[in-house]
C-alpha positions in Angstrom: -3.8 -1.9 5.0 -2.5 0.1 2.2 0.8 2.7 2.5 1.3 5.6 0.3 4.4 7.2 0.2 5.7 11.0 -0.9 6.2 9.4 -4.3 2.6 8.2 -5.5 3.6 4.4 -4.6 2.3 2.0 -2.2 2.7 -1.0 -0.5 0.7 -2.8 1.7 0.4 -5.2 4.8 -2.1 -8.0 5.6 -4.1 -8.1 8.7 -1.5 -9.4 11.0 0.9 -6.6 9.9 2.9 -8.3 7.7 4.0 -7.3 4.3 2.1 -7.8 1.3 3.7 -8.9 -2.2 1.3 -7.3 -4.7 1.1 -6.6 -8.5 1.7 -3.5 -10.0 -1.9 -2.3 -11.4 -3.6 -4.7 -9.3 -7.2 -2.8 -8.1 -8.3 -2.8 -4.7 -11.6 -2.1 -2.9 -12.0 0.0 0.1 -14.7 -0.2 2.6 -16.1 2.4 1.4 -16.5 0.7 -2.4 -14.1 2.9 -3.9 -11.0 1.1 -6.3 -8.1 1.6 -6.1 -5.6 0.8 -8.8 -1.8 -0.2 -7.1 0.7 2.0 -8.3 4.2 0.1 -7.2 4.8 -2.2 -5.0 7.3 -0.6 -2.3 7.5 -3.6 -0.1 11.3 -3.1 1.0 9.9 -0.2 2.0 6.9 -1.8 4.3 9.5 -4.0 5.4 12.0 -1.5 6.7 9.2 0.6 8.2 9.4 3.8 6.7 7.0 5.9 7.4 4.1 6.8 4.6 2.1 10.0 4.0 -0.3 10.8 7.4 -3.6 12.6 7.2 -3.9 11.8 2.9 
């Protein structure tokens, strides 16, 4: 699952919920076939639980 905060980064979390280490500029596919190129990698902030962006 991918997070994206007021700021233009993200973090993410695996399928069990828990954070996900990931490299800056590393490019990810949705289901949808669309990539997406990782811009930060907020995971204190995944950890913590602070909220991202809803409805974007």
């Amino acid at each position: 699952m991918l997070y994206i905060f007021e700021d233009g980064k993200m973090g993410t979390k695996d399928k069990f919920g828990r954070p996900l280490t990931m490299r800056q500029g590393e490019v990810m596919e949705t289901k949808e076939r669309k990539k997406i190129e990782l811009a930060g990698n907020e995971l204190w902030r995944i950890e913590r639980g602070l909220e991202p962006l809803r409805g974007r």
